[in-house]
C-alpha positions in Angstrom: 230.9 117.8 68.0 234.2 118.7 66.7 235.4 115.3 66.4 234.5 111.8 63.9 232.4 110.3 66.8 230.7 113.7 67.2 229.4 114.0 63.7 228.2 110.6 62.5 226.0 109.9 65.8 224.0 112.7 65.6 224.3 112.5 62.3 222.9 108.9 62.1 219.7 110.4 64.1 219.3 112.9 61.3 219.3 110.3 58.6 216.8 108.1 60.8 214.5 110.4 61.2 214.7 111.7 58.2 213.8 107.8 56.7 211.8 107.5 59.0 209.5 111.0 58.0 210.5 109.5 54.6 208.2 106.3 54.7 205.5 107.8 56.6 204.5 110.5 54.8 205.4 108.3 51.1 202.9 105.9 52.9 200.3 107.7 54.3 199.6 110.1 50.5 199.9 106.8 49.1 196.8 105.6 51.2 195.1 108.9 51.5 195.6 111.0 48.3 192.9 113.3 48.8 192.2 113.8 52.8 196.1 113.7 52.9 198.0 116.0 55.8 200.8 115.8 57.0 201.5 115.5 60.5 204.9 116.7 62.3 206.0 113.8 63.9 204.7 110.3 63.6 203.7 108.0 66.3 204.8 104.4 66.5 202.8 101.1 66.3 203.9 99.5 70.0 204.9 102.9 71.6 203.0 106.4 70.6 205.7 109.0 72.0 209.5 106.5 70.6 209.8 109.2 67.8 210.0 112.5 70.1 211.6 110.2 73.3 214.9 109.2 71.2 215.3 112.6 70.1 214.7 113.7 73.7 217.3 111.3 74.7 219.7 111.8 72.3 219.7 115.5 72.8 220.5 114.8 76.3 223.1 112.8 75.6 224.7 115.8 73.1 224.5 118.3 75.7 225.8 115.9 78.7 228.5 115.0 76.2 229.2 118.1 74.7 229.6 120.3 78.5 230.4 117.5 81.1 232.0 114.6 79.2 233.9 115.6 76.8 235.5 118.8 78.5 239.0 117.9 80.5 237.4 119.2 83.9 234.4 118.0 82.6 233.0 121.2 82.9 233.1 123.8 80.3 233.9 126.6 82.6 237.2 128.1 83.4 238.6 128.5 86.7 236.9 132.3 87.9 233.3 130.9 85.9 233.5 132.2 82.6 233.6 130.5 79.6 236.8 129.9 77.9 236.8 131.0 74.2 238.2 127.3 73.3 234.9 126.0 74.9 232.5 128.5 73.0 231.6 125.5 70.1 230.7 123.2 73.0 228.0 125.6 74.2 226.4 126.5 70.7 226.2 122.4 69.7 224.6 122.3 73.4 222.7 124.7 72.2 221.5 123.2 69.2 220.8 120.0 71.1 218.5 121.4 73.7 216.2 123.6 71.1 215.7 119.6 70.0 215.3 118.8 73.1 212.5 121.3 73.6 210.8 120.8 70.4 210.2 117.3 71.3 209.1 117.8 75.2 206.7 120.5 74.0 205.3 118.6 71.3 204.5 115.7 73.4 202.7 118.1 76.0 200.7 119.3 73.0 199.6 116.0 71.7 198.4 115.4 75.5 196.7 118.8 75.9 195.3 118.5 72.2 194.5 122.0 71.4 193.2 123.3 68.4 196.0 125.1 67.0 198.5 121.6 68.0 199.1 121.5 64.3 200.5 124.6 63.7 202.3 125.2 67.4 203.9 121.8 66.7 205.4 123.0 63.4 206.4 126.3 64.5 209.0 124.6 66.9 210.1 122.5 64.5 211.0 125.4 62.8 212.3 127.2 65.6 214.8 124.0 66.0 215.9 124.5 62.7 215.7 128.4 62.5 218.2 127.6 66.1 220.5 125.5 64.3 220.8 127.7 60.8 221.7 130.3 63.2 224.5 129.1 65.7 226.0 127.2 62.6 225.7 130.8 60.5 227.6 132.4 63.9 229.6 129.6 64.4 233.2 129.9 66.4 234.9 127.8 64.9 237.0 128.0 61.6 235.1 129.5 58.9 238.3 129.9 56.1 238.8 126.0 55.8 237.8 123.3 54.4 235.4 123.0 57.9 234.2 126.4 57.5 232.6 124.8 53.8 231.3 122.2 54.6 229.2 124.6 57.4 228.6 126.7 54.5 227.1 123.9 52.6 225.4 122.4 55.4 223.5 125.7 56.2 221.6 125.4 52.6 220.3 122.1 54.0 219.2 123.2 57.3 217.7 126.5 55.2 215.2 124.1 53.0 214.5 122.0 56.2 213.1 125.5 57.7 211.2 126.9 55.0 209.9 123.7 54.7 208.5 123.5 58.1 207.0 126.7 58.3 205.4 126.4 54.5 203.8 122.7 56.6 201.6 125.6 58.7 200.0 127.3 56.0 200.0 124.0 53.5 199.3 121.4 55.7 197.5 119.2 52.7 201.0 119.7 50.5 202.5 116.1 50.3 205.6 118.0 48.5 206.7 120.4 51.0 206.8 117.3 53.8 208.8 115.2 51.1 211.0 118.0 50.6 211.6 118.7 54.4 211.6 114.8 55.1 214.6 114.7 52.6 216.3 117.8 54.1 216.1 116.4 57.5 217.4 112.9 56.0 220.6 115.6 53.9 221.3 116.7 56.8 222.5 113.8 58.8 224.1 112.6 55.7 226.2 115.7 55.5 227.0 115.5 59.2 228.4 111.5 58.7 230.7 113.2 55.5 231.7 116.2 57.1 233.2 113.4 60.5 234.7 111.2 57.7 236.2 113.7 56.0 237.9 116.0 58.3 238.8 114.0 60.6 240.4 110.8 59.1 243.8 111.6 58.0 244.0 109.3 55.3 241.1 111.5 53.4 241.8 115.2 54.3 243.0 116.7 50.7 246.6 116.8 49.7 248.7 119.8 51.1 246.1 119.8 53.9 246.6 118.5 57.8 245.2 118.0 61.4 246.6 121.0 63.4 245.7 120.6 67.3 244.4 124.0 68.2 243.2 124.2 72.0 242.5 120.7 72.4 240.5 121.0 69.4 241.8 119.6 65.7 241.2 121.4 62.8 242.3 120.9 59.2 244.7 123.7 58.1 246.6 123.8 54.6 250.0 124.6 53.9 249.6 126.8 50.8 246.6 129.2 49.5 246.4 126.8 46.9 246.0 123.7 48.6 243.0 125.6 50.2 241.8 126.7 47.4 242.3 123.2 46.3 240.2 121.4 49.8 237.5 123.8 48.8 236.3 123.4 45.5 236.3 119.3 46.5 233.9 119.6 49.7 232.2 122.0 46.8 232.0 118.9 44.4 231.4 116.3 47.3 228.0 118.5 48.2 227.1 118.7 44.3 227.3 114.5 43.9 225.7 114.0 47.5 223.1 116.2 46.1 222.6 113.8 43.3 222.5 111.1 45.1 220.0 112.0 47.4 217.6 113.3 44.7 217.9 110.0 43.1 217.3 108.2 46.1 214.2 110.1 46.9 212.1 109.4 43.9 213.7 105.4 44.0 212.5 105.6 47.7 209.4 107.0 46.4 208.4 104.3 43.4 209.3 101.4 45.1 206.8 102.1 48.3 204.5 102.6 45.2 205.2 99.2 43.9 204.6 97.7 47.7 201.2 99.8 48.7 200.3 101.2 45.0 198.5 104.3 44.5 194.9 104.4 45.8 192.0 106.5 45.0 189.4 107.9 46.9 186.1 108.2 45.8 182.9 110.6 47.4 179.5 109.2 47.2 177.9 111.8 44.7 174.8 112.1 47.4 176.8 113.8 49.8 175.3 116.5 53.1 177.0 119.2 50.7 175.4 118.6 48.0 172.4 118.3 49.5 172.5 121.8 51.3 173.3 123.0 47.3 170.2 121.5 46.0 168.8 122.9 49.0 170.2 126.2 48.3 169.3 126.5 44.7 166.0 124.7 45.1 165.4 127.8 47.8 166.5 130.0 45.4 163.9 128.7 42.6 161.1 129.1 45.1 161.8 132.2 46.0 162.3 133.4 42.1 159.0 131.9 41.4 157.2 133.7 44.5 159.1 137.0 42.9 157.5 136.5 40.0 153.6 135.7 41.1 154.0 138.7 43.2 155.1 140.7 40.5 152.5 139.4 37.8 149.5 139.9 40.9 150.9 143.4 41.0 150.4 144.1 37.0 147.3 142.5 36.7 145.9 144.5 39.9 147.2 147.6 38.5 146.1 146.8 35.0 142.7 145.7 35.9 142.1 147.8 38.7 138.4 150.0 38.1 138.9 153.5 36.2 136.8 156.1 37.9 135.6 158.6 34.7 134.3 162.0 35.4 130.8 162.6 34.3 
């Protein structure tokens, strides 16, 4: 990952799945106000599974990338089988990329098997994906003083809403807000990934006093004063702060112009429904029974009342 090609592709799959949750779940409260619920993953029109299969497939292609491709022995291990500490990122990306990887196998498996608690099992994975990732990116071995170790810092608050957010989905399934927040997360996060690759690793934009310094095969921005640090930081700081805008703003234009395309439907319940029914039921049960409470009680007075004195003569 540690390079300008490794951030903006798996960055692009963030952002299109994040659109992609995005429209879906816009479109489907739009449709279905009131019976609304949100589903973790969406199927497509011409094939059901394309949605978990491209995440399958590029989480393969992370791990193959990140452990036999990219490494110079293309293998991450060094000669007596242990791994090299210059290698470490390459296993917790890997690592990242096949808690994906599982999330999506699994969830197709449960969509087969169609159990009852599929919902919820589905979401807990997703937020065991995320809870994976907030993790290895907290414990990260790479550079955590630089202007690399902010933008993880700052990317970490994303990936923290996209796992509340998930789990909140298994107790609030019905919540069209906590799957538009998540959906927005998910889309953050790949946007952050494409500007952290720009960033850090095209000269031309790394701040001023700041450089690429090759470090075991692996470059990372170093600064030549405390200040220009200092400096590199508070910018990533203000880059997060106006892509924050940006994204907020884009959600709710996202979100009014599907509103303008499918408009905002209602849902109406014939008045006459079996509910309301087994209420009338209920209460006309009820009534009866007060009524039969009440003969019986007056039968009992007017016995009791009425009933022949014996006088002693």
């Amino acid at each position: 990952m540690g390079t300008l090609i490794g951030h903006v592709v798996p960055g692009s799959g963030f952002v299109l799945i994040g659109l992609w949750h995005l429209f879906n779940h816009i479109k489907l409260h739009l449709q279905h106000p009131n019976s609304y619920t949100a589903p973790t993953w969406f199927p497509a029109s011409k094939f059901k599974y394309l949605e978990l299969l491209l995440i399958i497939l590029g989480s393969s292609a992370s791990i193959a990338m990140e452990l036999f491709i990219s490494p110079e022995k293309h293998h991450p291990f060094d000669d007596d089988g242990t791994i090299p500490s210059y290698h470490l990122h390459n296993f917790e990306h890997a690592t990242i990329s096949m808690t994906l990887l599982v999330y999506a196998a699994l969830a197709i498996v449960l969509d087969k098997l169609a159990p009852r608690a599929q919902h919820g099992l589905t979401q807990l994975l997703g937020a065991i994906a995320f809870g994976q990732e907030l993790l290895v990116f907290h414990l990260h071995s790479s550079d955590h003083m630089g202007p690399e170790g902010r933008f993880h810092l700052l990317l970490q608050l994303v990936i923290l809403v996209s796992f509340t957010t998930t789990l909140m989905g298994i107790g609030f399934p019905k919540s069209f807000l906590v799957s538009f927040v998540r959906s927005l997360s998910i889309f953050f996060q790949g946007l952050w990934f494409i500007v952290m690759g720009v960033m850090l690793w095209t000269p031309g934009l790394i701040s001023k006093g700041c450089f690429l310094n090759d470090e075991d095969g692996h470059e990372v921005v170093r600064c030549q004063s405390e200040e220009a640090r200092q400096r590199a930081l508070s910018l990533v700081n203000l880059q997060f702060s106006w892509f924050l805008i940006v994204v907020a703003v884009f959600g709710v234009a996202f979100y009014l112009v599907l509103i303008m395309f499918y408009g905002e439907k209602v849902e109406y319940f014939t008045l006459g429904s079996d509910r309301e029914y087994e209420e009338d039921d209920d209460v006309e049960s009820q009534k009866k029974s007060n009524v039969g409470d009440s003969k019986s009680f007056v039968d009992h007075m007017g016995k009791t009342a009425f009933a022949p004195i014996d006088i002693e003569r």
